[in-house]
C-alpha positions in Angstrom: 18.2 50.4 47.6 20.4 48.5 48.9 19.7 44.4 50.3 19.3 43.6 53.9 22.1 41.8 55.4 19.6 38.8 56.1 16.8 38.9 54.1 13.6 38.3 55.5 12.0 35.0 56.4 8.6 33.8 55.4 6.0 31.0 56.3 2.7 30.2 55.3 0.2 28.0 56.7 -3.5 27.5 55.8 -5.8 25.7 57.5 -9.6 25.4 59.0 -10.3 28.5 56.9 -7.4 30.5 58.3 -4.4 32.4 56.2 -1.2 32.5 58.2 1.8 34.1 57.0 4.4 35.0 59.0 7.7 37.4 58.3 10.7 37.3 60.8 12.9 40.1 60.1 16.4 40.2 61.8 17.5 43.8 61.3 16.0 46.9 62.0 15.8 49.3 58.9 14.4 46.7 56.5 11.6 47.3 54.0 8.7 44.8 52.9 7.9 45.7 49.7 4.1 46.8 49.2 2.0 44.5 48.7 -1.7 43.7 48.4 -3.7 40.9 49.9 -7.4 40.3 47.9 -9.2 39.6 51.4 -9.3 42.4 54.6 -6.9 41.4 56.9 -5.0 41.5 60.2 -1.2 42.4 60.0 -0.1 41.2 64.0 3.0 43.0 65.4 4.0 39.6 67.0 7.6 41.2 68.3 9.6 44.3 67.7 8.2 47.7 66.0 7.3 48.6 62.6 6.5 51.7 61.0 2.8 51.3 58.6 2.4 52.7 55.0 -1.6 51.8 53.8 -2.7 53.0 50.7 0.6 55.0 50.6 0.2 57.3 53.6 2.3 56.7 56.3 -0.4 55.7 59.2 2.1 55.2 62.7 4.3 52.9 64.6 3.2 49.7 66.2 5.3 47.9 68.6 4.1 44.6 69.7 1.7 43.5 70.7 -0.5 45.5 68.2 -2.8 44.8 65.3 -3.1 46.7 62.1 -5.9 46.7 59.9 -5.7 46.4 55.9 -8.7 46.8 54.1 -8.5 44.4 50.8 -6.3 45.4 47.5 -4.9 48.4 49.4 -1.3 48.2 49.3 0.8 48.3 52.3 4.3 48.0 54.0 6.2 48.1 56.7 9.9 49.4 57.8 11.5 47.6 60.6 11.7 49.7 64.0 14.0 47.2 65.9 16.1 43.8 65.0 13.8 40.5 65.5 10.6 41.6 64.2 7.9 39.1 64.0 4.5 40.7 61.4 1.8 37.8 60.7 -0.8 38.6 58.4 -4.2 36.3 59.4 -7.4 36.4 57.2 -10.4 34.1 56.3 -9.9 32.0 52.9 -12.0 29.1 51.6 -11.3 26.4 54.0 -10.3 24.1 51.1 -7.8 27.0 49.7 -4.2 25.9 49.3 -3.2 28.7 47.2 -4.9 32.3 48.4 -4.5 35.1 45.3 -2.5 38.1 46.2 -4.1 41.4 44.2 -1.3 43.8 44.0 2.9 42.7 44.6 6.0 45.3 44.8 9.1 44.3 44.8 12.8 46.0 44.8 16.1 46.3 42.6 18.7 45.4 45.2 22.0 46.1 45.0 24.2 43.2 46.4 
């Protein structure tokens, strides 16, 4: 497979009991990698369109606004529909977490 021209940008924030991580994705036909989050969560089309894997079945297309829902340790990922994508992942930690445990993580062999 090969790498996305720009590669995808992350940020986390945690706070008052709340997991924020946000991806911002510049060009269509990207792939997250699958990935598996220990807690049920949210996945927030914030801008653009995605198209959902869960569990490895292929579940739809979600342009935003639009919310997906991942139960816990079930791996998921998304292919970019559109440049400027914006996918935030929100669930409930320990409000004194600084660090929140991710059960399963994929990643790719890139070619440059």
């Amino acid at each position: 497979m090969k790498r996305a021209p720009n590669q995808p940008v992350s940020e986390l924030r945690i706070y008052g009991g709340i997991f924020l991580k946000t991806w911002t994705v510049a060009d269509a036909g990207t792939l997250l990698p699958q990935h598996a989050h220990a807690y049920d969560h949210l996945s927030l089309i914030v801008s653009g369109a995605v198209r959902v894997w869960r569990g490895g079945e292929m579940i739809g297309e979600y342009a935003a606004p639009a919310t997906v829902r991942i139960p816990a340790e079930v791996m998921h990922t998304f292919l970019t529909l559109q440049d400027d994508v914006v996918i935030a992942c929100i669930h409930a930690v320990d409000a004194s977490a600084e660090d929140v445990a991710i059960a399963a993580e994929h990643s790719f062999e890139l070619e440059d």
